[in-house]
N, C-alpha and C positions, 0 to 999 in steps of 0.2 A: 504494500500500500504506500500510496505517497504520502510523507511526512507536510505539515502546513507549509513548511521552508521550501522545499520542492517544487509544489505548488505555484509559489509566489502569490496567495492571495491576500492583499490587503486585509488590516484590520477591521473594517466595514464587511468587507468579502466576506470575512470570517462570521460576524455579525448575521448578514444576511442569510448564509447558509445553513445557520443554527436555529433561526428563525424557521426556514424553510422545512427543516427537518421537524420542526417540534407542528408542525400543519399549518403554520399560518399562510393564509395568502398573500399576493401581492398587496393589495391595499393595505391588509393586520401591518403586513412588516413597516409598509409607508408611515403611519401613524405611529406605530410605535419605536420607527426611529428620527422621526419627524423632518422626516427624505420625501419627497414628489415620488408616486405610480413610476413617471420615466425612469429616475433613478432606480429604483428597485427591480425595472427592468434591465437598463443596463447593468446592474452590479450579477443579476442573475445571468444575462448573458456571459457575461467575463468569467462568471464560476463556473461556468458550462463550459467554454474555452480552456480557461486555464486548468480543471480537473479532466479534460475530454471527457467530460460525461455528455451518456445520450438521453438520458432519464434522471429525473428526480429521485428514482431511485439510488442512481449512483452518487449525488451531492449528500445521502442521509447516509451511504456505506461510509463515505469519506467522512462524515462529522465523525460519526463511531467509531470508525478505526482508527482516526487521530486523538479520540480521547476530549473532542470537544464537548460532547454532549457525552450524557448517561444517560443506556439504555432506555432504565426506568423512567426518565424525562420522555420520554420519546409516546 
């Protein structure tokens, strides 16, 4: 698995991805990190880029396997 450092995703990146994994949606995440819809879509693109993921599914493997989130959060 790829380490965060790997990666290269920003500390927002990190943010959103954690977000994403615990089910929020684009809007949840916008409000609750007080970022505009666009933004939250570009930062979701760039973590789709930068992880090569083809699925949401694989942004929530990578939270877990780096340790950002737990399981039991999830």
């Amino acid at each position: 698995s790829i380490s965060a450092q790997a990666a290269h995703l920003s500390a927002r990146e990190v943010e959103v991805a954690i977000l994403l994994a615990k089910g929020y949606i684009n809007k949840e995440i916008a409000d609750q990190l007080h970022i505009s819809l666009t933004t939250v879509i570009t930062h979701r693109k760039n973590i789709m880029d930068k992880l090569r993921a083809r699925s949401l599914a694989d942004i929530i493997l990578y939270v877990v396997m780096n340790g950002l989130v737990d399981v039991g959060e999830l």
